[in-house]
Rosetta silent file (secondary structure, phi, psi, omega in degrees, C-alpha in Angstrom):
SEQUENCE: XXXXXXXXXXXXXXXXXXXXXXXXXXXXXXXXXXXXXXXXXXXXXXXXXXXXXXXXXXXXXXXXXXXXXXXXXXXXXXXXXXXXXXXXXXXXXXXXX
SCORE:     score description
SCORE:     0.000 S_00000001
   1 L     0.000  145.353  177.037  -10.502   -5.027    2.839 S_00000001
   2 L   -56.698  137.051  176.425   -6.717   -4.732    2.984 S_00000001
   3 E  -113.700  142.932 -177.942   -5.377   -4.380    6.525 S_00000001
   4 E  -113.471  127.474  176.928   -2.175   -2.494    7.358 S_00000001
   5 L   -73.984  164.885  177.128    0.074   -3.553   10.260 S_00000001
   6 H   -61.802  -36.974  179.414    1.581   -0.965   12.600 S_00000001
   7 H   -66.271  -42.257  177.892    5.013   -1.670   11.101 S_00000001
   8 H   -65.665  -39.719  178.363    3.732   -1.088    7.557 S_00000001
   9 H   -61.865  -41.835  177.707    1.986    2.110    8.681 S_00000001
  10 H   -60.891  -45.001  179.756    5.249    3.339   10.216 S_00000001
  11 H   -63.191  -44.257 -179.519    7.122    2.576    6.980 S_00000001
  12 H   -64.022  -45.266  178.558    4.504    4.311    4.822 S_00000001
  13 H   -58.566  -39.802  178.741    4.462    7.400    7.059 S_00000001
  14 H   -65.913  -40.647 -179.089    8.254    7.559    6.776 S_00000001
  15 H   -65.889  -45.309 -175.188    8.195    7.242    2.992 S_00000001
  16 H   -85.324    2.403  177.115    5.551    9.924    2.426 S_00000001
  17 L   -78.659   -2.045  179.626    7.146   12.317    4.942 S_00000001
  18 L   -56.736  136.648 -174.640    9.485   13.505    2.172 S_00000001
  19 L   -60.963  -24.797 -178.542    9.273   17.310    1.943 S_00000001
  20 L   -80.046   -9.262  179.930    8.435   17.243   -1.774 S_00000001
  21 L   -95.465  139.863 -179.944    5.264   15.206   -1.165 S_00000001
  22 L   -75.278  161.215  173.598    2.012   16.934   -0.199 S_00000001
  23 L   -56.889  136.378  178.976    0.020   16.188    2.928 S_00000001
  24 L    93.131    1.048  176.899   -2.206   13.164    2.273 S_00000001
  25 L   -66.557  162.046 -178.988    0.227   11.354   -0.038 S_00000001
  26 E  -156.344 -175.752  176.500    0.282    7.588    0.230 S_00000001
  27 E   -92.616  135.128  179.450    1.464    4.281   -1.090 S_00000001
  28 E  -114.001  131.202  176.632   -0.342    3.049   -4.227 S_00000001
  29 E  -113.302  126.039 -177.212   -0.748   -0.637   -5.052 S_00000001
  30 E  -140.892  160.056  173.193   -1.751   -1.461   -8.616 S_00000001
  31 E   -70.749  142.202 -179.091   -1.668   -4.357  -11.032 S_00000001
  32 L   -74.203  121.176 -174.326    1.474   -4.261  -13.153 S_00000001
  33 L   -64.582  -30.228 -176.122    0.417   -3.156  -16.650 S_00000001
  34 L   -96.306   -3.476 -172.838    3.064   -5.116  -18.551 S_00000001
  35 L   -72.184  -34.280 -177.631    2.939   -8.296  -16.511 S_00000001
  36 L    77.861  -14.547  178.524   -0.008   -9.925  -18.279 S_00000001
  37 L  -111.067  115.326 -174.100   -0.679  -11.760  -15.012 S_00000001
  38 L   -61.967  -14.739 -178.812   -3.335   -9.993  -12.930 S_00000001
  39 L   -88.786   -0.342  177.580   -1.735  -11.246   -9.718 S_00000001
  40 L   -88.544  125.620 -176.000    1.468   -9.238  -10.277 S_00000001
  41 E  -116.872  154.236  173.890    1.391   -6.016   -8.281 S_00000001
  42 E  -128.552  147.935 -178.337    3.508   -2.886   -8.215 S_00000001
  43 E  -117.065  136.339  177.547    3.940   -0.396   -5.406 S_00000001
  44 E  -146.722  168.245  175.041    4.611    3.316   -5.864 S_00000001
  45 E   -94.225  135.150 -179.263    4.283    6.577   -3.984 S_00000001
  46 E  -129.581  139.199  178.167    1.306    8.698   -5.051 S_00000001
  47 L   -70.404  -36.656  179.966    0.446   12.276   -4.158 S_00000001
  48 L  -145.109  158.045  176.430   -3.283   11.536   -4.408 S_00000001
  49 L   -74.561  152.491  171.620   -5.440    8.491   -5.113 S_00000001
  50 L   -69.699  160.177 -176.127   -6.797    7.919   -8.602 S_00000001
  51 L   -55.183  -35.176 -177.069  -10.533    8.519   -8.938 S_00000001
  52 L   -98.756    4.757 -179.810  -11.346    4.785   -8.806 S_00000001
  53 L   -70.943  145.943  169.641   -8.812    3.813   -6.101 S_00000001
  54 E   -88.640  131.894 -178.691   -9.981    2.363   -2.802 S_00000001
  55 E  -104.234  124.447  177.170   -8.350    4.331    0.042 S_00000001
  56 E  -112.968  121.988  179.179   -7.274    2.438    3.154 S_00000001
  57 E  -120.174  124.858  177.016   -6.215    4.593    6.113 S_00000001
  58 E  -147.321  133.435  175.237   -4.766    3.100    9.278 S_00000001
  59 L    52.539   38.024  177.882   -2.546    4.588   11.983 S_00000001
  60 L    80.474    5.166  178.478   -1.926    7.752    9.948 S_00000001
  61 E  -109.788  143.509  179.081   -0.855    5.878    6.816 S_00000001
  62 E  -119.269  133.913  175.276   -2.753    5.896    3.528 S_00000001
  63 E  -123.313  128.523  178.045   -2.727    3.161    0.889 S_00000001
  64 E  -102.734  118.519 -176.787   -4.429    3.691   -2.460 S_00000001
  65 E  -106.952  118.812  177.844   -5.526    0.395   -4.008 S_00000001
  66 L   -56.909  144.073 -176.813   -6.228    0.394   -7.746 S_00000001
  67 H   -53.925  -40.232 -179.789   -9.720   -0.904   -8.557 S_00000001
  68 H   -68.558  -23.256 -178.428   -8.316   -3.948  -10.438 S_00000001
  69 H   -89.970  -14.924 -176.967   -6.160   -4.853   -7.410 S_00000001
  70 H   -54.853  -49.038 -179.410   -8.978   -4.625   -4.828 S_00000001
  71 H   -62.617  -29.796  179.852  -10.181   -8.241   -5.297 S_00000001
  72 H   -73.104  -27.516 -173.358   -6.593   -9.508   -4.992 S_00000001
  73 H  -108.156    0.593 -173.003   -5.990   -7.643   -1.732 S_00000001
  74 L   -54.941  -37.261 -176.867   -9.410   -7.893   -0.114 S_00000001
  75 L  -113.438   26.323 -175.003   -8.345  -10.513    2.455 S_00000001
  76 E  -105.505  159.082  176.769   -4.656   -9.552    2.742 S_00000001
  77 E  -116.318  123.635  177.497   -2.474   -8.062    5.455 S_00000001
  78 E   -93.877  121.011  179.091    0.205   -5.549    4.400 S_00000001
  79 E  -124.479  169.445 -179.982    3.302   -5.755    6.576 S_00000001
  80 E  -142.488  154.171  172.016    6.776   -4.272    6.272 S_00000001
  81 E  -120.372  123.190 -177.589   10.311   -5.004    7.282 S_00000001
  82 E  -110.264  122.913  177.550   12.390   -1.910    8.008 S_00000001
  83 E  -130.630   97.407 -176.832   16.199   -2.177    7.954 S_00000001
  84 L    65.631 -119.348  179.261   17.850    1.216    8.238 S_00000001
  85 L   -96.423    2.008 -179.143   16.687    3.180    5.206 S_00000001
  86 E   -98.251  137.968  178.416   15.439    0.083    3.345 S_00000001
  87 E  -127.683  132.651  173.818   11.820   -1.015    3.480 S_00000001
  88 E  -120.615  129.991  179.335   10.382   -4.268    2.186 S_00000001
  89 E  -101.969  143.120  178.673    6.627   -4.787    1.985 S_00000001
  90 E  -132.763  148.324  174.026    4.990   -8.202    2.253 S_00000001
  91 E  -112.848  139.429  174.604    1.436   -9.451    1.790 S_00000001
  92 E  -143.453  170.527  176.958   -0.044  -12.337    3.730 S_00000001
  93 E   -69.831  143.543  174.960   -3.469  -13.749    4.507 S_00000001
  94 L   -70.263  140.908  177.410   -5.351  -11.968    7.289 S_00000001
  95 L   -67.185  150.005  178.079   -5.607  -14.068   10.423 S_00000001
  96 L   -61.456  144.931 -179.470   -9.103  -15.451   11.167 S_00000001
  97 L  -104.238    0.000    0.000  -11.170  -13.231   13.426 S_00000001
């Protein structure tokens, strides 16, 4: 299952704290529909998960993973780099446990 770092959770909480978003909003990761390559992903803000999304909650942050993206992210770690108001998300392999 996708794991979220504390830094990524902080970034997600900041993004979904916008007043126009409802409580429980999150970041959604999905395969890009026009890419043709199943390994291309897109990130967006979603008010609620889609019916078939896998919901990952860590440290008060919610990530909705599209069903087609679940196998791609199953062993990944979501991290973020925060620079002022800019946020960059990165995926890496989870460290061995």
């Amino acid at each position: 299952m996708l794991t979220i770092t504390d830094t990524a959770a902080e970034a997600i909480r900041g993004i979904v704290a916008a007043p126009e978003l409802p409580e429980g909003a999150g970041l959604r990761i999905a395969t890009a529909p026009s890419a043709g390559d199943a390994s291309t992903l897109e990130v967006s803000v979603a008010e609620t998960p889609a019916e078939t999304d896998q919901v990952v909650s860590e440290s008060g942050a919610r990530v909705f993973v599209e069903a087609d993206a679940v196998p791609l992210l199953d062993d990944k770690l979501l991290d973020a780099q925060i620079e002022g108001t800019r946020v960059g998300f990165m995926l890496s392999e989870q460290p061995p446990q």
